[in-house]
Wavefront OBJ file of the C-alpha trace (Angstrom):
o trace
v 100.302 -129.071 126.139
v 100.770 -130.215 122.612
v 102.807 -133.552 123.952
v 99.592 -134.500 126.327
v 97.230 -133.597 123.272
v 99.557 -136.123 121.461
v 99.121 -138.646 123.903
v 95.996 -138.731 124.804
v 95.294 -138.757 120.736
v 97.645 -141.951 120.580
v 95.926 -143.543 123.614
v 92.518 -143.456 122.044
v 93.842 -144.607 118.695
v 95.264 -147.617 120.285
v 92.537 -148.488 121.978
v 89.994 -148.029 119.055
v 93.026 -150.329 117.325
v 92.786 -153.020 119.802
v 88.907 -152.952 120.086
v 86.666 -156.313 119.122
v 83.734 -155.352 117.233
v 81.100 -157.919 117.365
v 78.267 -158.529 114.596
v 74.740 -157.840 116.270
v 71.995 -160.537 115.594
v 69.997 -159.689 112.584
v 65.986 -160.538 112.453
v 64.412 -161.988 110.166
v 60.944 -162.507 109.265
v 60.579 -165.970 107.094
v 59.688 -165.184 103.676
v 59.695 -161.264 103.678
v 56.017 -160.711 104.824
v 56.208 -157.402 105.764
v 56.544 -155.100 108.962
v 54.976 -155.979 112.168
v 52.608 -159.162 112.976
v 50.408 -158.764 110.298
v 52.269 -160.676 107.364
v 52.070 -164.252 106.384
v 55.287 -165.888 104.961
v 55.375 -169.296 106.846
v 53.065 -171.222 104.590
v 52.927 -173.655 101.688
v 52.435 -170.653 98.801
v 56.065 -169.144 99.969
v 59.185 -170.252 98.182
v 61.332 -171.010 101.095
v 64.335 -172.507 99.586
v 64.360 -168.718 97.102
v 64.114 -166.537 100.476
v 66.664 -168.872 102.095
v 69.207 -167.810 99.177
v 71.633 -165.438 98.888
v 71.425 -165.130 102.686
v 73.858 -165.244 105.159
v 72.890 -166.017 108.530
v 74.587 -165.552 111.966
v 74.644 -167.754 115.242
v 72.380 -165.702 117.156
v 70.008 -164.413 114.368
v 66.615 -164.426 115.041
v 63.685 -165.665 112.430
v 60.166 -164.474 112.737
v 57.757 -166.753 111.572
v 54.222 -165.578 110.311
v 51.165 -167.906 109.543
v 47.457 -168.554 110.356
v 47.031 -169.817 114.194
v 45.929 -173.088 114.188
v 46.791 -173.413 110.610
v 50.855 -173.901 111.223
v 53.750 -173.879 113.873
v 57.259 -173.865 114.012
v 59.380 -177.323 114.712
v 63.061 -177.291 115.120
v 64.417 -180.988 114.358
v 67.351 -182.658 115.026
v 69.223 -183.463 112.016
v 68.998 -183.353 108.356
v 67.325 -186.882 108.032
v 64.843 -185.941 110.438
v 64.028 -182.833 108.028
v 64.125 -185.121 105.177
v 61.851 -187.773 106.494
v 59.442 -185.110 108.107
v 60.416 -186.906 111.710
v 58.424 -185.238 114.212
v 59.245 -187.052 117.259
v 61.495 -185.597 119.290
v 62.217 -182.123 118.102
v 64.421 -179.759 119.984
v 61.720 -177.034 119.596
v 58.252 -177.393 118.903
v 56.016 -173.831 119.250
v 52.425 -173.416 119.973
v 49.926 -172.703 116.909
v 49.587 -169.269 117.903
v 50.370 -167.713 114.094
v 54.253 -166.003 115.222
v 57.213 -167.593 116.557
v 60.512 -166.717 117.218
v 63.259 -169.216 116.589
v 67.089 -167.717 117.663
v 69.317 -169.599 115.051
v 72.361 -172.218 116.971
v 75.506 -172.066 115.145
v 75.624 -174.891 112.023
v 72.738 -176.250 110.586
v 69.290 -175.293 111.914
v 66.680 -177.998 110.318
v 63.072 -176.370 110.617
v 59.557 -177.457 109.632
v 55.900 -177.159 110.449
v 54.494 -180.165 112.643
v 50.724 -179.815 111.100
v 49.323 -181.836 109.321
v 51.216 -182.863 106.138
v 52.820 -179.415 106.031
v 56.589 -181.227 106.570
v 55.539 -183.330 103.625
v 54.508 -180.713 101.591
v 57.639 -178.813 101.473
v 56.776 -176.500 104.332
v 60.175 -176.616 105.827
v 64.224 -174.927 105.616
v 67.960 -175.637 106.552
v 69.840 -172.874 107.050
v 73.198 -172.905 108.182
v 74.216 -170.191 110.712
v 77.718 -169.281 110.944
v 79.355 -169.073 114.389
v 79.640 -166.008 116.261
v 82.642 -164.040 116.057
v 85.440 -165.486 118.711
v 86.982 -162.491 121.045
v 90.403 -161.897 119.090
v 93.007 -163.231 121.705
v 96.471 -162.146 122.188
v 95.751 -158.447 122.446
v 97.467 -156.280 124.781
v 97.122 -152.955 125.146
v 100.722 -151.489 125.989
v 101.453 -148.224 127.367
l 1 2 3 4 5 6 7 8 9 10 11 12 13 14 15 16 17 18 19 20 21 22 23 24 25 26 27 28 29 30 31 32 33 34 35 36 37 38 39 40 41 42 43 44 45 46 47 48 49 50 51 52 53 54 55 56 57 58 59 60 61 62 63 64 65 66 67 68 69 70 71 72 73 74 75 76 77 78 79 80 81 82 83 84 85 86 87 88 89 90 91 92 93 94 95 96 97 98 99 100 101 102 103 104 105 106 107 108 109 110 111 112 113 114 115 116 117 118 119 120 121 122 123 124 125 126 127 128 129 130 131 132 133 134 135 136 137 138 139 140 141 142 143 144
């Protein structure tokens, strides 16, 4: 009895050995406004480039964006000169007004902005850079 106690103790510690633990998405909610739909942290008065820092975002992560309806929306460009020159044409997302959106960050850089007005212009935009997902470890065998 004590050998199949031993064995089925080794079996389960090899497999918990050989297992691939993957990193859920995290959410975010663009410039810390708080729980729920009620907060307002995509707007000119936020410090996005200070919430940005320190950090680290995942492919997959999810960012919550807060704001006035009508007032703002969320625009996902292309590239960092399109971010740099506020070029709104052709964005690979562009939300309704609708005061919260929910981007799900690609892996490398993620070039966001508001497409209202002058908002762009005014500073009312981010680049983060989301690491890729973890990659299934390869090679593994599980030998009995």
């Amino acid at each position: 009895m004590a050998n199949k106690n031993l064995c089925i103790f080794i079996l389960i510690a090899t497999i918990v050995a050989q297992a691939t633990w993957v990193r859920a998405a995290k959410d975010y909610q663009v410039g810390d406004f708080g729980e729920g739909y009620n907060g307002l942290g995509w707007d000119e008065t936020t410090d996005l480039q200070a919430w940005v820092k320190g950090k680290e975002f995942n492919q997959g992560d999810r960012l919550y964006f807060g704001y006035k309806a009508g007032e703002h929306n969320v625009v996902v460009l292309a590239d960092q000169a399109a971010l740099d020159s506020c070029t709104l044409t052709n964005p690979k997302i562009q939300s309704p007004s609708c005061g919260y959106n929910l981007i799900t960050l690609s892996a490398g850089p993620n070039f966001i902005t508001s497409g209202m007005g002058e908002d762009c212009k005014n500073g009312m935009k981010l680049k983060i850079d989301a690491k890729p997902a973890p990659a299934l470890m390869k090679g593994r065998h599980l030998i009995l």
